[in-house]
C-alpha positions as CSV (number, residue, x, y, z in Angstrom):
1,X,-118.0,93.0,45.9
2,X,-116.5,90.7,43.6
3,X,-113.5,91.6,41.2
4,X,-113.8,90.0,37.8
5,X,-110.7,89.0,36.4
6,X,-110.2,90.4,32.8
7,X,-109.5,87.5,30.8
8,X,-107.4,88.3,27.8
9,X,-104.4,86.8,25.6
10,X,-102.6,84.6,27.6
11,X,-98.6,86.1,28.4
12,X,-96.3,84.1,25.9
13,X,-92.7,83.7,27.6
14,X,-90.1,85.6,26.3
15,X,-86.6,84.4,25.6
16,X,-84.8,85.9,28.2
17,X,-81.5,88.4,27.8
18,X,-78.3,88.0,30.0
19,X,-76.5,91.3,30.2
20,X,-73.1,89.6,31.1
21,X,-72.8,87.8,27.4
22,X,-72.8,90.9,25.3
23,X,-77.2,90.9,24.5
24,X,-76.7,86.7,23.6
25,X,-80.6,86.0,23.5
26,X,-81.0,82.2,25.4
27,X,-84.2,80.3,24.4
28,X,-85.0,77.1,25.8
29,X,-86.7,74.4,24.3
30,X,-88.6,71.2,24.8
31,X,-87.0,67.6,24.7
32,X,-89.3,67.1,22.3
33,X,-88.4,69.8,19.8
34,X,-84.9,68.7,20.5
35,X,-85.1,64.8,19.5
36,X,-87.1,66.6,16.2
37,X,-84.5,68.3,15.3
38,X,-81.5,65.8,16.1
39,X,-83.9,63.1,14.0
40,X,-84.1,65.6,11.5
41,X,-80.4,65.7,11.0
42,X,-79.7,62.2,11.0
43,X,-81.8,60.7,8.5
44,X,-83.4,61.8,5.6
45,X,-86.8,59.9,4.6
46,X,-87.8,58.2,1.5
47,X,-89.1,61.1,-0.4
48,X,-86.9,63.4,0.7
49,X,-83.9,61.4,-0.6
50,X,-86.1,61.6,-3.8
51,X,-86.2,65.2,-3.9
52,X,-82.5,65.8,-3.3
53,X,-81.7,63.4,-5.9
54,X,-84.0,65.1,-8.4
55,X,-83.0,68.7,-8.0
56,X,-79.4,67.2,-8.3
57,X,-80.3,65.3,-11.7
58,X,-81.9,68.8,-12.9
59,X,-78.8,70.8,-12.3
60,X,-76.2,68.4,-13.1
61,X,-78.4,68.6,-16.6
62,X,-78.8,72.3,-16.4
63,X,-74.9,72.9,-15.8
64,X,-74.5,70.6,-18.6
65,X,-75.7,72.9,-21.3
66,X,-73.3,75.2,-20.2
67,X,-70.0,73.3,-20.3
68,X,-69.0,75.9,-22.6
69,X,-68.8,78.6,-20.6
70,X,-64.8,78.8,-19.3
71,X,-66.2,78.7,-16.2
72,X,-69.2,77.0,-15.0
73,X,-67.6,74.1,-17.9
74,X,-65.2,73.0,-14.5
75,X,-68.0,72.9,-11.9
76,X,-69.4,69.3,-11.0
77,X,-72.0,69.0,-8.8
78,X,-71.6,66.2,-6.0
79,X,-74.3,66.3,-3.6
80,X,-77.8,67.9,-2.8
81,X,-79.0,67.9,1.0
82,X,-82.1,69.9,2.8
83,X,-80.4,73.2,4.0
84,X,-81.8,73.3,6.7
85,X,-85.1,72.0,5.6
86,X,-86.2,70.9,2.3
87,X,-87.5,74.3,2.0
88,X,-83.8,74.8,0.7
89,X,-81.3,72.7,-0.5
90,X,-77.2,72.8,-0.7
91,X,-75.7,71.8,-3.7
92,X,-72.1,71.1,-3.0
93,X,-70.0,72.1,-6.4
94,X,-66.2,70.9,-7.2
95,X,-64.1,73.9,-8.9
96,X,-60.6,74.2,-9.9
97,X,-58.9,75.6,-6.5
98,X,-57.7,78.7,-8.2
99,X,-61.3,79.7,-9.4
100,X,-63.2,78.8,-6.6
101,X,-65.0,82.6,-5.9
102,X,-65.5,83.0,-9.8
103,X,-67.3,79.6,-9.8
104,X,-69.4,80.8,-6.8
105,X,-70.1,83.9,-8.4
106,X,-71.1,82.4,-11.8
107,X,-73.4,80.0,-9.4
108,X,-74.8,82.7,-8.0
109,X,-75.7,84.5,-11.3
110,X,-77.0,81.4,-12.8
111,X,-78.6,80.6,-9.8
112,X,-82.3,81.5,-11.3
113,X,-82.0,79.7,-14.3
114,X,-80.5,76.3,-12.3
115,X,-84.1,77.0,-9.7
116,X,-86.5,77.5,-13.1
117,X,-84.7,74.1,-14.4
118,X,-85.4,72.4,-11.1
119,X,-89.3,73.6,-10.9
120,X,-89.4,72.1,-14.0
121,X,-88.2,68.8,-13.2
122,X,-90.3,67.9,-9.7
123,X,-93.9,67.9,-8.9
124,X,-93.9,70.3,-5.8
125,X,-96.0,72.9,-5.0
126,X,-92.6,75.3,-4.3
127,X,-89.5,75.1,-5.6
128,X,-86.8,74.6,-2.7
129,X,-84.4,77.6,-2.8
130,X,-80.9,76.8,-3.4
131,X,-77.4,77.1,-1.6
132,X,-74.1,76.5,-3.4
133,X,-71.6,75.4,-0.9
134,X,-68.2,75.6,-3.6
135,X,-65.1,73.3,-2.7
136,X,-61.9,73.4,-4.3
137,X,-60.3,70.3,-5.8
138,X,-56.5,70.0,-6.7
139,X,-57.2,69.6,-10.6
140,X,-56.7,72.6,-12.9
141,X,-59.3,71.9,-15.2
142,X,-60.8,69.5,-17.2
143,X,-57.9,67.5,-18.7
144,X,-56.8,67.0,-15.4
């Protein structure tokens, strides 16, 4: 008598938990997935440069309209990288140093209207989400 062997979904390896590092979950991964990433993080493409430098346009114009408001009238945006994929991208906004978490704030409440602005400027089939990373600067405002 022969056993069959029941052939069903193949195990997939679990990441792997070592008690003596408080529950820190360890997951290897290939050289290959790696060099990805690290070539990821070095270099941005043609087109993606393209993208960043569109959904900056769009809010720079967006914030523009707004330079009214006492607060998001200081902000200047700088700089738009994938964060970490294109699926997302931070936007890295100057403020005066002693309004930097109302500027974040007002960011985040506009947020919506600065993502509707950016839909409407690129050709894609999603709009990247976006991240406002705020930095202070030493000027108090804009006569500085």
């Amino acid at each position: 008598m022969t056993r069959s062997r029941v052939r069903g979904p193949r195990a997939i390896a679990a990441p792997t938990v070592d008690d003596d590092v408080d529950d820190c979950v360890f997951v290897r991964f290939n050289k290959s997935d790696r060099s990805r990433e690290a070539s990821e993080r070095s270099t941005l493409s043609r087109k993606d440069a393209q993208l960043c430098k569109q959904v900056l346009v769009a809010v720079q114009t967006s914030l523009a309209e707004w330079r009214a408001d006492p607060i998001l009238g200081n902000v200047e945006i700088v700089e738009a990288v994938p964060w970490p994929r294109l699926s997302r991208i931070r936007l890295t906004a100057l403020a005066p140093a002693d309004a930097e978490s109302l500027v974040r704030d007002a960011l985040d409440r506009a947020r919506p209207f600065l993502r509707a602005s950016v839909a409407a400027a690129i050709s894609r089939k999603r709009t990247p989400g976006l991240v406002f990373l705020v930095l202070p600067y030493a000027g108090g405002g804009a006569d500085a």
